[in-house]
C-alpha positions as CSV (number, residue, x, y, z in Angstrom):
1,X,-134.9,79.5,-50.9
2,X,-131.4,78.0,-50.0
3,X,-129.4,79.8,-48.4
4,X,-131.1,83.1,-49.4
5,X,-132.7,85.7,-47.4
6,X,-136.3,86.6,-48.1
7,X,-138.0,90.3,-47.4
8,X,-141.4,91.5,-48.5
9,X,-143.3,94.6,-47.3
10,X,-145.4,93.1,-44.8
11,X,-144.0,90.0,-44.5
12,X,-142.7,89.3,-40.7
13,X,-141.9,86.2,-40.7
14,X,-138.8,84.5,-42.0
15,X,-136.9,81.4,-42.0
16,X,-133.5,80.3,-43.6
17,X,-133.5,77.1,-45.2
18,X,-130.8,74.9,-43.8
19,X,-130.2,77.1,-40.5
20,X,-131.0,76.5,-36.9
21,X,-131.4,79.5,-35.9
22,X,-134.7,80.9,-34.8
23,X,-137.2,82.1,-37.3
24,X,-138.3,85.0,-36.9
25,X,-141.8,87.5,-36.2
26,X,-143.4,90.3,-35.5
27,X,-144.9,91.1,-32.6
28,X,-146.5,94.0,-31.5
29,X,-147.8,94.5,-27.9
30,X,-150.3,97.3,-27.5
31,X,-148.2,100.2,-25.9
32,X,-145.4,99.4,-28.5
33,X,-147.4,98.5,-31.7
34,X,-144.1,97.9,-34.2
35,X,-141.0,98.3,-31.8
36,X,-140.4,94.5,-31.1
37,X,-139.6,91.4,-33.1
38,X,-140.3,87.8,-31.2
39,X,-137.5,84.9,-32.6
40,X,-139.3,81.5,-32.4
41,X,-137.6,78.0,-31.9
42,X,-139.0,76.6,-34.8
43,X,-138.0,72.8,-33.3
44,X,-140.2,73.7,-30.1
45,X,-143.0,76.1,-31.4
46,X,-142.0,78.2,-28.9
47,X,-141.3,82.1,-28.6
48,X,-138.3,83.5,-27.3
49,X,-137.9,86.6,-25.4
50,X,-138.8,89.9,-27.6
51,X,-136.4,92.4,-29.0
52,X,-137.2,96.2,-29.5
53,X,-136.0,97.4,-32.1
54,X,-136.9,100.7,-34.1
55,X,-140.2,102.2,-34.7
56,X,-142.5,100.7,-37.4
57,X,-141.0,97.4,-38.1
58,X,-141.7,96.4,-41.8
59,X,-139.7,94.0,-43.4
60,X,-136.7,91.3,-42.1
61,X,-133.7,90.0,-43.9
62,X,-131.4,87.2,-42.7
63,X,-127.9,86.7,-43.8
64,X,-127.2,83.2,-45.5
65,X,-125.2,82.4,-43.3
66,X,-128.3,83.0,-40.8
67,X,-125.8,85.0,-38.2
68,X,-127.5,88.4,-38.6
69,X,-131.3,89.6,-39.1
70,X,-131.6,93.0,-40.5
71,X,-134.8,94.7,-39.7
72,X,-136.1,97.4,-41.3
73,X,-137.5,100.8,-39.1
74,X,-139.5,102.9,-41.5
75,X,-140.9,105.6,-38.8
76,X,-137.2,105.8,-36.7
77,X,-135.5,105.8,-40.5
78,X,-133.1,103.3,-39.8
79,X,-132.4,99.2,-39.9
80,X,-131.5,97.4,-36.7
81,X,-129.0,94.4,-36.9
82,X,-130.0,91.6,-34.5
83,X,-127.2,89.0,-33.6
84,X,-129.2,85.4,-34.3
85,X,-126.6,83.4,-31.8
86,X,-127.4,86.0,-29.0
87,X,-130.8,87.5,-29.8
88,X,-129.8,90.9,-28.9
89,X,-130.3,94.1,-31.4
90,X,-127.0,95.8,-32.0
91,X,-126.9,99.1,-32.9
92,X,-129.4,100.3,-35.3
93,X,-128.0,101.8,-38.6
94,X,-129.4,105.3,-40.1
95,X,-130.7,105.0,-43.3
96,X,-133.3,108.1,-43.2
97,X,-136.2,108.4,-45.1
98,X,-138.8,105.3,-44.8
99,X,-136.5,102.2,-45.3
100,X,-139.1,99.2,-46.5
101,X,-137.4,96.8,-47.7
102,X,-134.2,94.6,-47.1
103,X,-132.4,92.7,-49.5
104,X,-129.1,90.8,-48.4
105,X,-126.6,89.6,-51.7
106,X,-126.4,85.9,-51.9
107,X,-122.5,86.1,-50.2
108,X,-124.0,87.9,-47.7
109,X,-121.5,91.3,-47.5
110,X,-124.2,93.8,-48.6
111,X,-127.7,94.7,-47.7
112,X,-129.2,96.9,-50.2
113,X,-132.3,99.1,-48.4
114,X,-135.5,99.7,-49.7
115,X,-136.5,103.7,-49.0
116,X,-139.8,105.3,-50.1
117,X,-139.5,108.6,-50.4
């Protein structure tokens, strides 16, 4: 998977090959089932602070150049980018309908959304 971002419905956990960033997972504490990713330092095991994002958190998508994590929203309708070098969500993007599924080109200038209708 060099250098190319992975997404599957129901997959929350990714990793790009040759990056340092933080992998990254879902988490989902009880009062906010689906609103909050955890990044982990994969060199210590360790979980960093969580981010909220939008409602229903399905599927993630890293840039190759491992800079920006997409995440998709399904209940809010949109896709929230999250800076990797910061770990904060920047502002989500409306997609409507029930976006699933992320997919980011292999040059990394276009992320084409899944939406169930």
């Amino acid at each position: 998977m060099t250098g190319q971002a992975q997404s599957r419905p129901g997959s929350h956990a990714v990793k790009p090959a040759t990056s340092s960033r933080p992998t990254w997972a879902k988490a989902d504490p009880p009062s906010q089932p689906g609103e909050r990713v955890t990044p982990i330092n994969t060199a210590s095991n360790q979980a960093l602070k969580a981010i909220r994002v939008g409602k229903g958190l399905l599927a993630v998508a890293i840039t190759p150049d491992g800079k920006t994590a997409y995440i998709a929203n399904p209940l809010s309708g949109t896709v929230t980018p999250i800076s990797t070098a910061t770990n904060k969500a920047l502002k989500p993007i409306t997609v409507g309908s029930v976006p699933d599924a992320i997919v980011i080109t292999p040059d990394g200038k276009t992320a084409d959304c899944n939406k169930r209708l």
